[in-house]
C-alpha positions in Angstrom: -160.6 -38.5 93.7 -159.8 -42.0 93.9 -157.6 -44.2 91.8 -157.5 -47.8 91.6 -153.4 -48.9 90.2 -152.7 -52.1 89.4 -149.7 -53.6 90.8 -146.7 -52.6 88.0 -148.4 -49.9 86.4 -147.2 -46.3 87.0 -150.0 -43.4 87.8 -149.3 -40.0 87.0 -151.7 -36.8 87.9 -150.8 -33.2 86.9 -152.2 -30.9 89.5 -152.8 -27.2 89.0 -154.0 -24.4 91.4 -154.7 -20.8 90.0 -155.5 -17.1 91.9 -157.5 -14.7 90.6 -155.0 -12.2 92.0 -152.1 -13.5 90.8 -150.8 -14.1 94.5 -148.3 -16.7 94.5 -148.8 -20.1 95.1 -147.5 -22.6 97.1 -148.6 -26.4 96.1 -148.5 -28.8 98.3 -149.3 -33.0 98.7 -148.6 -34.6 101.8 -149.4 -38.6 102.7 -151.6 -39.1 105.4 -149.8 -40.1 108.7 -148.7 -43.5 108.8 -146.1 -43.1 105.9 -143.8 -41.6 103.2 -143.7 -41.1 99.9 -140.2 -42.1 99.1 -141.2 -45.7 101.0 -143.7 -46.9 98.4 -142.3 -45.0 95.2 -144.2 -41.9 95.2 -143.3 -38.3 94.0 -144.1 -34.8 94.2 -142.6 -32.7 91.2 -143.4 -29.1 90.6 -143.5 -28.1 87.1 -144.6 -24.3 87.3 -145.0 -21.9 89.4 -145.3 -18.1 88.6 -147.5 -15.6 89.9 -151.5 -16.3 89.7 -150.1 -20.5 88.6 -148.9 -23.2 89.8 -148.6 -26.4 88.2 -146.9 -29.7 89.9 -147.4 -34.0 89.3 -148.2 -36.3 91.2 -146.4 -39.8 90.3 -146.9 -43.4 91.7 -144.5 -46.4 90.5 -146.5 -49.0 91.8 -143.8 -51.5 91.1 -143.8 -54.4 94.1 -139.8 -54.9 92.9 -138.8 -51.7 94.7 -141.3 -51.2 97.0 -143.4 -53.2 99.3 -147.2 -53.0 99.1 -147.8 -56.2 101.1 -148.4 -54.9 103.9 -150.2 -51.1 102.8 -151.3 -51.0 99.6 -154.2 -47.9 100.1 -153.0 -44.5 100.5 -154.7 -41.0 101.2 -152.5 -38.0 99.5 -153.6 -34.7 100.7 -153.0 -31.6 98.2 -153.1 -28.0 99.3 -152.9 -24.8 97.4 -152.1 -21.2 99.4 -151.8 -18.3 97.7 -149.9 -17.3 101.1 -152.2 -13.9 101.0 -150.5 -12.1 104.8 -154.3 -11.4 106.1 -154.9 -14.9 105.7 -158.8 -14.1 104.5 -158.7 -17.3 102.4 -157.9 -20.6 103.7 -155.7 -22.8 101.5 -158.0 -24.8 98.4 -157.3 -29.0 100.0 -158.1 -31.9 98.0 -157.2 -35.5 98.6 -156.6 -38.3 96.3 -156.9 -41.9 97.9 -155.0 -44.1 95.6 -155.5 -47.9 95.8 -152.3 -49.9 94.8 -154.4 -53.3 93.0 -152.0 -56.6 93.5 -152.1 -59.2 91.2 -153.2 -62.5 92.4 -150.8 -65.0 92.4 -151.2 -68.8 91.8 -149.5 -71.0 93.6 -146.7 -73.2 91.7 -148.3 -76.8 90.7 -145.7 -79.4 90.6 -146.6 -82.8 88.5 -144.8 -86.0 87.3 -145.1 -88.3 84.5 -146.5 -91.3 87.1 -149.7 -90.7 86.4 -151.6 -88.5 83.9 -153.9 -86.9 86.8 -151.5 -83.4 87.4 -154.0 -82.8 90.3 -152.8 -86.5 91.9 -151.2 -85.6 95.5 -150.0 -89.2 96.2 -149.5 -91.9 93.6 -148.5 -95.5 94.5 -145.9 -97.3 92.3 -144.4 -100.9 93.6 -141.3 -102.2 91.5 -139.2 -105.5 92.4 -136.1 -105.2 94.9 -133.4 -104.0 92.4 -136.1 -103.4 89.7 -135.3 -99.9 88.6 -137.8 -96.8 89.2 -137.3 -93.4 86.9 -139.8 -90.9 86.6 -139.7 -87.3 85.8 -141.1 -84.6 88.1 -142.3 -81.3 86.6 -142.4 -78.0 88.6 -144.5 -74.8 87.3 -144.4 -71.5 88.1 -148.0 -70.2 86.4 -146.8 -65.9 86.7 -143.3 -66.6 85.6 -142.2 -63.9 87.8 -140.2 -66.1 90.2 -137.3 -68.4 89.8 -138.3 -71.8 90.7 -136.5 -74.9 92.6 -137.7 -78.5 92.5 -136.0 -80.6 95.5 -136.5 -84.2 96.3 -136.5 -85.8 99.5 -137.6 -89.4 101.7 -139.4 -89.8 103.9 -137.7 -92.2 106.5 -134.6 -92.4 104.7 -131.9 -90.6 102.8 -131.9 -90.6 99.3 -128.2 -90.8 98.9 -127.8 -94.2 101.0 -129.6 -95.9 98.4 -128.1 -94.4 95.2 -131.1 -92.2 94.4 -131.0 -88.8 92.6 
């Protein structure tokens, strides 16, 4: 099975294993090597389990608040079911779930000022008379919302402060 999650959402799986002889079951999901559940907000809660059933879910809070996906953001969860027969005739049933964390594309913050009407103007050129007076204001945007942003000023060559500028 494979799952595509988008970054925020949570994905939940019930999984069930039965035996025809009403051995009982022991249900099992493991990540692959190379991590934990608890590390990227992943758990493994039985629900049932009597003779012949077993019954457990499988969560994922795919919430990049709490837990990192930066770096891993694809993961293989293997799930096995033994009905822990003592002649061993029957391996255990395995399945595997690879479960794809989807992050959301983030734009970059624009930043703009009332200069010139072009927002997309990198470098605008304004001359004003020794002691003439120059205000302008500068607009910063955060397009996802999701992060605080901070506008800060500063020359180039020289120190805003020594020459009364804010």
């Amino acid at each position: 099975m494979e799952q595509n999650i988008r970054e925020g959402d949570t994905f939940t799986v019930s999984v069930e294993a039965t035996d025809e002889d009403n051995d009982n079951i022991t249900l099992t999901a493991l990540p692959a090597a190379g991590y934990s559940f608890s590390d990227f907000g992943m758990r493994f809660t039985p629900v049932e389990n009597r003779p012949g059933l077993v019954r457990g879910t499988f969560t994922l809070y795919a919430d990049c608040h709490n837990y990192n996906f930066a770096d891993k953001n694809s993961f293989l969860v293997l799930l096995s079911a033994d009905d822990n027969d003592v002649c061993k005739l029957n391996p255990p049933a395995k399945a595997t779930m690879n479960l794809n964390v989807l992050l959301a594309q983030k734009e970059l913050p624009t930043i703009e000022s009332d200069l010139t009407p072009d927002a997309q103007a990198h470098r605008v050129e304004v001359s004003r008379k020794v002691g003439e007076p120059l205000s302008f204001t500068v607009i910063g945007r955060e397009p996802s919302n999701v992060a605080p942003l901070s506008l800060q000023g500063q020359g180039i060559g020289f120190n805003f402060a020594a020459y009364q500028m804010t």
